[in-house]
C-alpha positions as CSV (number, residue, x, y, z in Angstrom):
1,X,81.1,-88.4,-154.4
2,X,84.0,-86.4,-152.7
3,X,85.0,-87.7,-149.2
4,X,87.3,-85.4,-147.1
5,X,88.6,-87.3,-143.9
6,X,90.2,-85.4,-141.2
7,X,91.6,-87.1,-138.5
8,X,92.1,-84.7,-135.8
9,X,89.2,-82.3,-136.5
10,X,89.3,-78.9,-134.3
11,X,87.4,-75.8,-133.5
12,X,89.3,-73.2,-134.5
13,X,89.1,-70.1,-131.9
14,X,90.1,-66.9,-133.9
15,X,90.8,-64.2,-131.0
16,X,91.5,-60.6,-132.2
17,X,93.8,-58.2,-130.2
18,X,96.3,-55.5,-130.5
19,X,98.9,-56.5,-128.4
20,X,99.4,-59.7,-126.1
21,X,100.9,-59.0,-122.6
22,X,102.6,-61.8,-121.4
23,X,101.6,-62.6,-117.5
24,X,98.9,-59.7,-117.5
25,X,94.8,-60.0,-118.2
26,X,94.5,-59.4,-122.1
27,X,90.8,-58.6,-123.3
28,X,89.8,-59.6,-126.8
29,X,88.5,-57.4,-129.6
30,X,86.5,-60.4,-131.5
31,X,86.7,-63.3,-132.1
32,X,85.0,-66.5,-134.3
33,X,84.5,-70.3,-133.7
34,X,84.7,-72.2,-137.0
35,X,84.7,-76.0,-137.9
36,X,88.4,-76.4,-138.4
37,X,91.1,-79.1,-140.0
38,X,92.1,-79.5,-143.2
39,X,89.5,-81.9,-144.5
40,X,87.0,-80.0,-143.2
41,X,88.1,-76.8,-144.7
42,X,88.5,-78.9,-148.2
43,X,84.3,-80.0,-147.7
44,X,83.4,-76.2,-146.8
45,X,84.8,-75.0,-149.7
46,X,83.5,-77.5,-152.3
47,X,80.3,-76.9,-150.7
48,X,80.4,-73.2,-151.4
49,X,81.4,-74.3,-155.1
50,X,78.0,-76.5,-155.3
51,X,79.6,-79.8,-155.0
52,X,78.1,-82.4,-152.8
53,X,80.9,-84.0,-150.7
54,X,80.7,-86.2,-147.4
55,X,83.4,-85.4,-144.5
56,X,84.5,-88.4,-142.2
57,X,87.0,-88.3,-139.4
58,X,86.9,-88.8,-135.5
59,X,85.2,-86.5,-133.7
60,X,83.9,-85.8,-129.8
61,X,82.1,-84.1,-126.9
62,X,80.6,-80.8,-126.9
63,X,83.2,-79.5,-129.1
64,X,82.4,-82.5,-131.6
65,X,79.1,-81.8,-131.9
66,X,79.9,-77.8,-132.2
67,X,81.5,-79.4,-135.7
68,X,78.8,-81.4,-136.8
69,X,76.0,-78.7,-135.9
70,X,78.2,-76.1,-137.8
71,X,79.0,-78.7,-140.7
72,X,75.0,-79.3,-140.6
73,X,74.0,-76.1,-141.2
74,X,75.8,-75.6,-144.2
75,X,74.6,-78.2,-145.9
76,X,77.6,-80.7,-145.6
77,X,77.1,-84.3,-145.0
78,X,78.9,-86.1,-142.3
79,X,79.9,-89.2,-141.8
80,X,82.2,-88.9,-138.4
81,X,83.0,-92.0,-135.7
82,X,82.3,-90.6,-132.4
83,X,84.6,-91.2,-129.8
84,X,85.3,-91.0,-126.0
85,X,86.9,-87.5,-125.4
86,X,86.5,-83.8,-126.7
87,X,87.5,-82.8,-130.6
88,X,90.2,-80.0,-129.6
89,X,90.1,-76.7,-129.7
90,X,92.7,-74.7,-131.6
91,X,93.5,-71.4,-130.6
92,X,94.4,-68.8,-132.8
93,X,96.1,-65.4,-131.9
94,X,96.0,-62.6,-134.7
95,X,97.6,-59.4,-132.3
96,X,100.7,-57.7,-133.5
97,X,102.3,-61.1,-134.5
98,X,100.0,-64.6,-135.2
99,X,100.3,-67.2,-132.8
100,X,98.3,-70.5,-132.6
101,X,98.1,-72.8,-129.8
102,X,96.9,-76.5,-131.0
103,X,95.1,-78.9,-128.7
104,X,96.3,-82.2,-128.6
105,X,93.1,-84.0,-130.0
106,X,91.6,-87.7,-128.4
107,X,92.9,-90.8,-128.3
108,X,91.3,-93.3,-130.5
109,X,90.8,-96.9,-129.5
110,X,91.1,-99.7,-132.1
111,X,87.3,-100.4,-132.3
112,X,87.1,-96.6,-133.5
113,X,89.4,-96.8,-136.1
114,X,87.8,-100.3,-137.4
115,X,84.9,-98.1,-137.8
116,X,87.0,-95.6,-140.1
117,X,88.3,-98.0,-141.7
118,X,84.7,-100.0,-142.9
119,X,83.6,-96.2,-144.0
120,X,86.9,-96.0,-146.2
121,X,86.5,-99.4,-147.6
122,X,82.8,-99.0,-148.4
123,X,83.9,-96.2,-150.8
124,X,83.1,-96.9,-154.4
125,X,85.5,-96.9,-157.5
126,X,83.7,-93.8,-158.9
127,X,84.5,-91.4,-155.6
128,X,87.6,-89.9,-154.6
129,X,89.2,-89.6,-151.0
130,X,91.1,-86.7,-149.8
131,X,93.1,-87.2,-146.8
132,X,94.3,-84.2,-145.0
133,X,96.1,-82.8,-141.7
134,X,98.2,-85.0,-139.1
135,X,96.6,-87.7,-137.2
136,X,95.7,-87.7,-133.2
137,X,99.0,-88.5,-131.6
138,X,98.6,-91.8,-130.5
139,X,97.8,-93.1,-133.6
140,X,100.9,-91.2,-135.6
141,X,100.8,-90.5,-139.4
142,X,101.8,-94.1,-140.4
143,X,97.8,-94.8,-139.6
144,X,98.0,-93.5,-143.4
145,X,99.8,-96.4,-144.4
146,X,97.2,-98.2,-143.7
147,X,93.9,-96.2,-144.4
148,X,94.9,-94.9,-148.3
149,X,95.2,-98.7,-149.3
150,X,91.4,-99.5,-148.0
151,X,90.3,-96.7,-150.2
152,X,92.2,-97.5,-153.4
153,X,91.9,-101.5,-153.1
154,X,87.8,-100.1,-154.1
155,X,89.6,-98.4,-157.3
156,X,88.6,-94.9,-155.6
157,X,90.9,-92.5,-156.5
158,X,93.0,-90.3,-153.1
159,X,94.1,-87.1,-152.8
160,X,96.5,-86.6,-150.0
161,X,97.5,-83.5,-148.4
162,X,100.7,-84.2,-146.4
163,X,103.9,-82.3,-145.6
164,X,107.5,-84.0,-145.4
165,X,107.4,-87.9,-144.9
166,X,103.7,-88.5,-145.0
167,X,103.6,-86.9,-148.3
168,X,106.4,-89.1,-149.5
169,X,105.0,-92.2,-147.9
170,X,101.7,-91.6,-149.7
171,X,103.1,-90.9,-153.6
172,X,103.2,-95.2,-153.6
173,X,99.2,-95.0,-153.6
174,X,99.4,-92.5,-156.7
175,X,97.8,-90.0,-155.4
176,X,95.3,-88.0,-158.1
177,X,96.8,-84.7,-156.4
178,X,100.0,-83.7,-153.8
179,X,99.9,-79.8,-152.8
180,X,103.4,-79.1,-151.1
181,X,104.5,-75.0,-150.9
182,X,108.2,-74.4,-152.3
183,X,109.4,-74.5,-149.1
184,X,108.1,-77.9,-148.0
185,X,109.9,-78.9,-151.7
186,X,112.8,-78.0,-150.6
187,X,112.9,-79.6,-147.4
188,X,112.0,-82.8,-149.2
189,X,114.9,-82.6,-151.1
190,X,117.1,-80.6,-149.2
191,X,118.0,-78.6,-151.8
192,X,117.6,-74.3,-152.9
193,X,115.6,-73.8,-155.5
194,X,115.9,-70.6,-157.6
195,X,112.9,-70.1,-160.0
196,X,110.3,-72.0,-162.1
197,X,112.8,-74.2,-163.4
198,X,113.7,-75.5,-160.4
199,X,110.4,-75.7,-159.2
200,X,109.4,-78.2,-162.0
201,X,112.4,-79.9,-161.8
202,X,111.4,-81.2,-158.2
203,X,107.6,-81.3,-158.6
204,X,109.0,-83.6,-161.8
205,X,110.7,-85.5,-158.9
206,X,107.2,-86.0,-156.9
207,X,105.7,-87.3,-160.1
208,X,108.3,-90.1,-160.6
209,X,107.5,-91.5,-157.4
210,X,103.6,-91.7,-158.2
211,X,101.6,-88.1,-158.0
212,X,99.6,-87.9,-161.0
213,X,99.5,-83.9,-160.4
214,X,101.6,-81.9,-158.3
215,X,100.7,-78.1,-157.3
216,X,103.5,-76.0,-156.0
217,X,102.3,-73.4,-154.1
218,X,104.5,-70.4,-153.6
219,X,102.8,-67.8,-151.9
220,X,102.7,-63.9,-153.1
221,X,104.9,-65.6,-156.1
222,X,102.0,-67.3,-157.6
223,X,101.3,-71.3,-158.2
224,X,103.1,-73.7,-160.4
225,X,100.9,-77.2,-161.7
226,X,102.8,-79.9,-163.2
227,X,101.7,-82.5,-164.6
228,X,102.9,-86.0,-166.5
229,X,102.0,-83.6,-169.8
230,X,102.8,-80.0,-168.8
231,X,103.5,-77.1,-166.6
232,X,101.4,-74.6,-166.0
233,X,102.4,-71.1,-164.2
234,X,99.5,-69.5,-162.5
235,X,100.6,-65.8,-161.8
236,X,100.0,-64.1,-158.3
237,X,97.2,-62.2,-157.7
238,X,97.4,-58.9,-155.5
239,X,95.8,-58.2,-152.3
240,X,96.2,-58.6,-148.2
241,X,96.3,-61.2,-146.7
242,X,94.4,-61.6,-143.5
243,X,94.4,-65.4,-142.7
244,X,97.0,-68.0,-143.0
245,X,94.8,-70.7,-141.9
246,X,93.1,-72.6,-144.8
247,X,94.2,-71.2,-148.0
248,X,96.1,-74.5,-148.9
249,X,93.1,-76.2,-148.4
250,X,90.7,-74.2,-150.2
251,X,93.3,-74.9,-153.3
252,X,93.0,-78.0,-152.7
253,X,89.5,-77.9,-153.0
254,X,88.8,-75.8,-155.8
255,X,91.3,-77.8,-158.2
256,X,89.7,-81.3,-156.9
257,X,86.4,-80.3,-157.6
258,X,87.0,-79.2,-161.2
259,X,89.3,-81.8,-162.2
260,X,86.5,-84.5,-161.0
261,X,84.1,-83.1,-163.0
262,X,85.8,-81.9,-166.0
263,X,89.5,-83.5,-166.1
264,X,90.9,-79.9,-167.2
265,X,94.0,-79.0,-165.7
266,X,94.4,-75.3,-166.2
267,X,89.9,-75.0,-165.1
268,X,91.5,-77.2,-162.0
269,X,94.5,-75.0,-161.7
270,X,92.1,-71.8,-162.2
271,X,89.9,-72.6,-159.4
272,X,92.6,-73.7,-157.2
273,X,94.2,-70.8,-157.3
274,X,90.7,-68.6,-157.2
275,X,90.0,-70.4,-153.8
276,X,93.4,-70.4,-152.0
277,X,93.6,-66.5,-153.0
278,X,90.3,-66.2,-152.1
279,X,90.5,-67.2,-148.8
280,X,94.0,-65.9,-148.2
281,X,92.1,-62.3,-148.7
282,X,89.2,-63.5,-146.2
283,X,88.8,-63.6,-142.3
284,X,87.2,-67.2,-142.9
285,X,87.3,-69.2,-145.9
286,X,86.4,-67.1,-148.7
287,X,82.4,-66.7,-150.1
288,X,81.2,-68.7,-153.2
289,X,80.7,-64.7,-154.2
290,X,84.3,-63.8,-153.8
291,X,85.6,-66.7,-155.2
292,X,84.5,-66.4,-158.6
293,X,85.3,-62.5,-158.4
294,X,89.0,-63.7,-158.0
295,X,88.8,-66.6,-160.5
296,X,88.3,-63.6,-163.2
297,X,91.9,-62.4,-162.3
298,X,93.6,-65.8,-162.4
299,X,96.7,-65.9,-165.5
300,X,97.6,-69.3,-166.2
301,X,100.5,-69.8,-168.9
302,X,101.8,-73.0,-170.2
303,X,105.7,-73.3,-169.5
């Protein structure tokens, strides 16, 4: 079994306009509510890919249950400690320019995240845990530090999906995949890098301190995967892009799936790519239907 937890779960509000007028009454075109945050995006996705997965988290109030009921119906299983006050809402501004506004989530009391913690350590050696997103801001992202350990003291493997110090903090649990973009690389290690080489070099970096794989996402330049045994470049696929929100995670997704069931890098690497593209070129995450059309155009070369 796959477990995705997320946090600091969301509805994501997508509002659709031409132009925002600052101080004056704006009026919508459309607009969608989804289940949003990163773990949950990583459960829809493997869902549309057929694979059975639970997601857990903290969640709340009428917007909670808009999560649940949404999750429900699409045949995900949920596993979710309810708590006092309202899962936020995140706001999301496609006009002229993208904007987002982020709620600030609810504050979790130490019973509640005992409760997280006896899912997480109820896990058994045969599942894998991908932790994803920030964490509500009273408990801070060192509540990591002390949630991965529960999961891999059952021999469960982790995935962790982290930018900056988190992701750093989390290589000591050897995590079965990291996903940083080339410009969260070079932040970690303050450096510049020009091209693949220098790429690998620093993913190489990543894997010394624990990752057992390491995707480098890079945008419209494509996908790099390295690995303790190889590199592999994915090559970019062309199209528009219509929504930044969720196309790390559906990567994430798609290689996690296919590596636990096959333990194929390039498959892993293939579907990653298939579902991050996929849903980059989608209002929503991308359909199980235009996934695999995409997966057909994926190039993967070994460096």
């Amino acid at each position: 079994m796959i477990y995705t937890v997320t946090l600091n779960p969301s509805i994501d509000f997508i509002v659709r306009i031409d132009k925002v007028e600052i101080g004056e009454v704006n009026r919508m075109e459309s607009d969608d509510k989804f289940a949003g945050g990163k773990g949950i995006n990583v459960s829809r996705i493997l869902q549309r890919l057929g694979i059975d997965n639970t997601a857990t988290g903290f969640i709340g109030g009428f917007t909670g249950r808009f999560v649940t009921d949404s999750l429900d119906a699409e045949g995900i299983e949920t596993k979710f400690v309810a708590v006092d006050q309202d899962t936020r809402i995140n706001v999301k501004i496609k006009a002229d320019q993208e904007t987002e506004i982020n709620g600030t989530g609810p504050v979790i009391n130490d019973y509640q995240l005992a409760e997280l913690e006896a899912i997480l350590s109820s896990v058994s050696a045969d599942d894998v845990v991908v932790f994803a997103g920030s964490a509500p801001s009273n408990l801070g992202n060192n509540v990591y530090n002390k949630l991965i350990p529960l999961v891999r003291e059952t021999g469960a493997q982790v995935v962790c999906d982290f930018e900056g110090q988190t992701l750093l903090d989390s290589l000591v649990y050897q995590p079965l995949l990291v996903k940083p973009n080339n410009h969260e690389l070079e932040a970690i290690f303050n450096v510049k890098l020009n091209g693949l080489a220098d790429v690998e070099k620093y993913a190489r970096e990543i894997l010394a301190k624990g990752a057992k794989n390491v995707i480098i996402s890079m945008a419209g330049d494509g996908a790099l995967l390295v690995t303790p045994e190889a590199a592999y470049f994915a090559k970019p696929i062309k199209g528009t892009v219509k929504n930044s929100v969720g196309a790390g995670d559906s990567m994430v997704a798609g290689f996690t799936g296919e590596f636990v069931k096959s333990g194929d890098p390039i498959e892993a690497l293939k579907w990653g790519v298939s579902c991050g593209t996929s849903t980059a070129f989608s209002d929503d995450l991308a359909t199980i239907e235009f996934i695999k059309e995409t997966y057909n155009k994926v190039e993967v070369e070994k460096l």
